[in-house]
Backbone as a printed PyTorch tensor [residue, N CA C, xyz], in Angstrom:
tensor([[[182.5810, 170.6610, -59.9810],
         [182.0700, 171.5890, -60.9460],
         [181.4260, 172.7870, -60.2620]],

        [[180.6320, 172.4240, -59.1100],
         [180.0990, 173.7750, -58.5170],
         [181.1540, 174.9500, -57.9520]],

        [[182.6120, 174.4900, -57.5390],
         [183.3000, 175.3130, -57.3840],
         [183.8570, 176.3110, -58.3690]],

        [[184.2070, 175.4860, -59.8080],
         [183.7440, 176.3900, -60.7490],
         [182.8170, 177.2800, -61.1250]],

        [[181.6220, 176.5510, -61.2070],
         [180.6690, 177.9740, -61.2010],
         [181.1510, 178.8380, -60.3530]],

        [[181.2630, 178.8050, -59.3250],
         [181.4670, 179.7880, -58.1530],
         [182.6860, 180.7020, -58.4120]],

        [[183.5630, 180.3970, -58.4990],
         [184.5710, 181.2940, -59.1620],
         [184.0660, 181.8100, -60.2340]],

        [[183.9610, 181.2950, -60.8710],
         [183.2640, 182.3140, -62.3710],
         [182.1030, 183.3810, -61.7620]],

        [[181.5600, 182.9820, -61.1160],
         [180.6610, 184.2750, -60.5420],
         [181.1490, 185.1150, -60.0390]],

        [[182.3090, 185.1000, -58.9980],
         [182.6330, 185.9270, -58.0870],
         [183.5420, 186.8620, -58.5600]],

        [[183.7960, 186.1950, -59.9900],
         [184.9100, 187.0730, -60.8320],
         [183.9580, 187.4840, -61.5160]],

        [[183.4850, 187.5680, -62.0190],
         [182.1570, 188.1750, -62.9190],
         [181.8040, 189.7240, -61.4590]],

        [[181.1610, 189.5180, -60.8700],
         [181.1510, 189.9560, -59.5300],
         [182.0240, 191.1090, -59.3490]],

        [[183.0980, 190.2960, -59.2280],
         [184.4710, 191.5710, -59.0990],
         [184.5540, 192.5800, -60.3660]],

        [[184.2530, 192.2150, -61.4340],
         [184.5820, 192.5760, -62.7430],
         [183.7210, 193.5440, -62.6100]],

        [[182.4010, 193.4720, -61.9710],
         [180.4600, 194.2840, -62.6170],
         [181.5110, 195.2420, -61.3150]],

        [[181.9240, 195.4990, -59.9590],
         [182.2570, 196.1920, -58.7880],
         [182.9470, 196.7140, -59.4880]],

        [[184.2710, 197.0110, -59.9310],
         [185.1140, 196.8900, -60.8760],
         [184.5000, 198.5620, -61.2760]],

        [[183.7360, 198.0140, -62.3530],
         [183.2550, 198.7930, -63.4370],
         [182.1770, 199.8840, -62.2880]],

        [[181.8420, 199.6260, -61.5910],
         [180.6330, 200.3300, -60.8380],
         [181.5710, 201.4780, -60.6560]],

        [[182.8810, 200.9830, -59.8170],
         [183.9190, 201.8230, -58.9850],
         [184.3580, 202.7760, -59.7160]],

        [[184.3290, 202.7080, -61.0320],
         [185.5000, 203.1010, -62.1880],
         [184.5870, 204.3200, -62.4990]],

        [[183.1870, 203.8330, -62.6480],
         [182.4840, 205.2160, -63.3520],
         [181.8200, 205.6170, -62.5450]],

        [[181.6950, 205.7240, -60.9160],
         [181.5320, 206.4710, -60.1360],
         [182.7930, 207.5890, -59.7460]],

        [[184.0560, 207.2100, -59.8300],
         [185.2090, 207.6170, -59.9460],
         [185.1880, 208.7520, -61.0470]],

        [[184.6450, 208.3170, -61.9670],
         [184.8080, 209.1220, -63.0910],
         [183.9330, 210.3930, -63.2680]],

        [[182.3940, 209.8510, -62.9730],
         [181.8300, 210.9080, -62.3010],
         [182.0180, 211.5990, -61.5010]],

        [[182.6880, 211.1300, -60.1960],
         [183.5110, 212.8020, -59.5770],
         [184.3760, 213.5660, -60.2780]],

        [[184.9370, 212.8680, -61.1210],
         [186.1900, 213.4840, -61.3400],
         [185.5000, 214.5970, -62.3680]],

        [[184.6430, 214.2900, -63.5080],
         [183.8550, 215.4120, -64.1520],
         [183.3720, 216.5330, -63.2280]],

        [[182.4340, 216.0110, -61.8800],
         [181.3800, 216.6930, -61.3640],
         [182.8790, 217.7220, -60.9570]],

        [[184.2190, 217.5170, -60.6340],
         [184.9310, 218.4620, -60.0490],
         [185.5920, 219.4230, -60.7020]],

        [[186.0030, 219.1000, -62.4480],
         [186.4500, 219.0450, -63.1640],
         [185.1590, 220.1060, -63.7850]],

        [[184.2670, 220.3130, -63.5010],
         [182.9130, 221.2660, -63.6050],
         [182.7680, 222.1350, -62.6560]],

        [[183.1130, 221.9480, -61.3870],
         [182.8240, 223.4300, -60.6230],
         [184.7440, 224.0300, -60.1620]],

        [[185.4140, 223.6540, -61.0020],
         [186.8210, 224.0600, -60.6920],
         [186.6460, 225.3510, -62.3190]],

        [[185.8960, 224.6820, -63.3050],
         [186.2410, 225.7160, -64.5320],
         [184.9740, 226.1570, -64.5410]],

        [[183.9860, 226.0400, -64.1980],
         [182.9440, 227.5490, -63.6200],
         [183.8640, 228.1610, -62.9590]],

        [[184.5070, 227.7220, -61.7120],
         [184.8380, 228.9430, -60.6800],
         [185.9080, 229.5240, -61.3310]],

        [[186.5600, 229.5860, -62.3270],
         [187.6250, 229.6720, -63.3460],
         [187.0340, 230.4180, -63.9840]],

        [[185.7690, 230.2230, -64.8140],
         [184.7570, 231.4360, -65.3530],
         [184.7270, 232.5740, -65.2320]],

        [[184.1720, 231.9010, -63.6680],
         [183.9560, 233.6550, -63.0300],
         [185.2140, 234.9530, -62.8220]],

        [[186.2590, 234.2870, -62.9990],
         [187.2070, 235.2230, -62.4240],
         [188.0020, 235.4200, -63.8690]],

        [[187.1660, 235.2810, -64.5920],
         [187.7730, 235.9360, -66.3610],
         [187.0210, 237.2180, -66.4180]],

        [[188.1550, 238.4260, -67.2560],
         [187.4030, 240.0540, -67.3450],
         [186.8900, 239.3450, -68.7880]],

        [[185.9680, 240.6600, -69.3230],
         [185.0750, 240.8760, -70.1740],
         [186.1260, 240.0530, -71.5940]],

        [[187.3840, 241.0800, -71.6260],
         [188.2820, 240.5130, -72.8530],
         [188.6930, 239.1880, -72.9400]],

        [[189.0270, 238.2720, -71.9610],
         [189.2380, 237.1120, -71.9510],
         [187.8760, 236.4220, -72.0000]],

        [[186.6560, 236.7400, -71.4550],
         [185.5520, 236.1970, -72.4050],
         [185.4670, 236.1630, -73.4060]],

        [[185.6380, 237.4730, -74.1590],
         [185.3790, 237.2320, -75.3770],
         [186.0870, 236.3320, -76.1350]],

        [[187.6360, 236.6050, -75.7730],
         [188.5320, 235.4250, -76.1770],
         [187.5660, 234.1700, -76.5680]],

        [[187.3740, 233.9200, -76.0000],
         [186.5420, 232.6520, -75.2960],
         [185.2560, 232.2190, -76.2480]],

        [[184.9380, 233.3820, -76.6560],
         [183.3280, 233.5440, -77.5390],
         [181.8850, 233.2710, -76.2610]],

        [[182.1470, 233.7470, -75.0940],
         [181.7470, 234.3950, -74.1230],
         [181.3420, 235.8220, -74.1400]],

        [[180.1540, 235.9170, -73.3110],
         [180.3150, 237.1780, -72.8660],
         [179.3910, 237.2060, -71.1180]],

        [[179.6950, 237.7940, -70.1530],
         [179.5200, 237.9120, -69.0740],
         [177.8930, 237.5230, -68.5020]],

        [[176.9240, 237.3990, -69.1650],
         [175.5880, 236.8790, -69.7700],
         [175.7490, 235.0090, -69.8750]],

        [[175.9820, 234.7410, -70.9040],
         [176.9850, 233.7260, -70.9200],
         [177.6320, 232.6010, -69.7420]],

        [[178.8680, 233.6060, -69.5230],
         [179.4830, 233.3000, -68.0300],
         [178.5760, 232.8900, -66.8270]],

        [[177.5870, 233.9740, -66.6170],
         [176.9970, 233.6930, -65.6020],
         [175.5810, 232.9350, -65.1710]],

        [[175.5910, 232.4380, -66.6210],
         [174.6150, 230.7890, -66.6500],
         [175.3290, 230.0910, -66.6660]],

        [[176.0310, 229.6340, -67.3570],
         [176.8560, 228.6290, -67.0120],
         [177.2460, 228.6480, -65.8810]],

        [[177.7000, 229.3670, -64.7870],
         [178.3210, 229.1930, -63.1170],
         [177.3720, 229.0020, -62.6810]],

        [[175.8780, 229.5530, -62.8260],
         [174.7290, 229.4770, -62.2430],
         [174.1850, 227.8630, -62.0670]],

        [[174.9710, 227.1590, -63.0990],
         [174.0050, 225.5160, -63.1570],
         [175.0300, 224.9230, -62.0050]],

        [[173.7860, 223.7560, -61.7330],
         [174.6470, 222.8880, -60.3750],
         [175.7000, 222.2180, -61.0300]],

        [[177.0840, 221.3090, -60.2850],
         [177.6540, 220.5820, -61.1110],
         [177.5770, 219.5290, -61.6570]],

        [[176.1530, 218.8730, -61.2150],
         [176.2670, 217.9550, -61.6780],
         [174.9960, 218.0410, -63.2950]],

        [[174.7580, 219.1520, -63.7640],
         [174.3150, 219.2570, -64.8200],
         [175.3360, 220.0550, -66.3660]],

        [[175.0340, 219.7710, -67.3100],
         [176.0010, 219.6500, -68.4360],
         [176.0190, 220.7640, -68.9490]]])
């Protein structure tokens, strides 16, 4: 029976690593997925801001925040 327990833990274990891996993963992939469309921002003229419902004010708070804030 104790070998059971033991498997059940270590898969439990793998499962919690698993999940750790997945949304650390995922968090890069935002944090990059955030300073690829700031830097995308910046290199829009005035008219494609506005497009946007932007305006250059705007634009340049948003590029201004680090990436890892929202």
């Amino acid at each position: 029976m104790a070998t059971f327990a033991h498997t059940a833990d270590t898969a439990r274990g793998s499962s919690s690593f698993a999940h750790v891996v997945e949304t650390a993963s995922n968090m890069l992939g935002l944090w990059r997925q955030r300073i690829v469309t700031r830097r995308e921002l910046g290199r829009l003229d005035e008219r494609m801001l506005q497009d946007i419902g932007f305006n250059r004010l705007d634009a340049d708070q948003e590029m201004s925040k680090p990436f890892w804030r929202e």
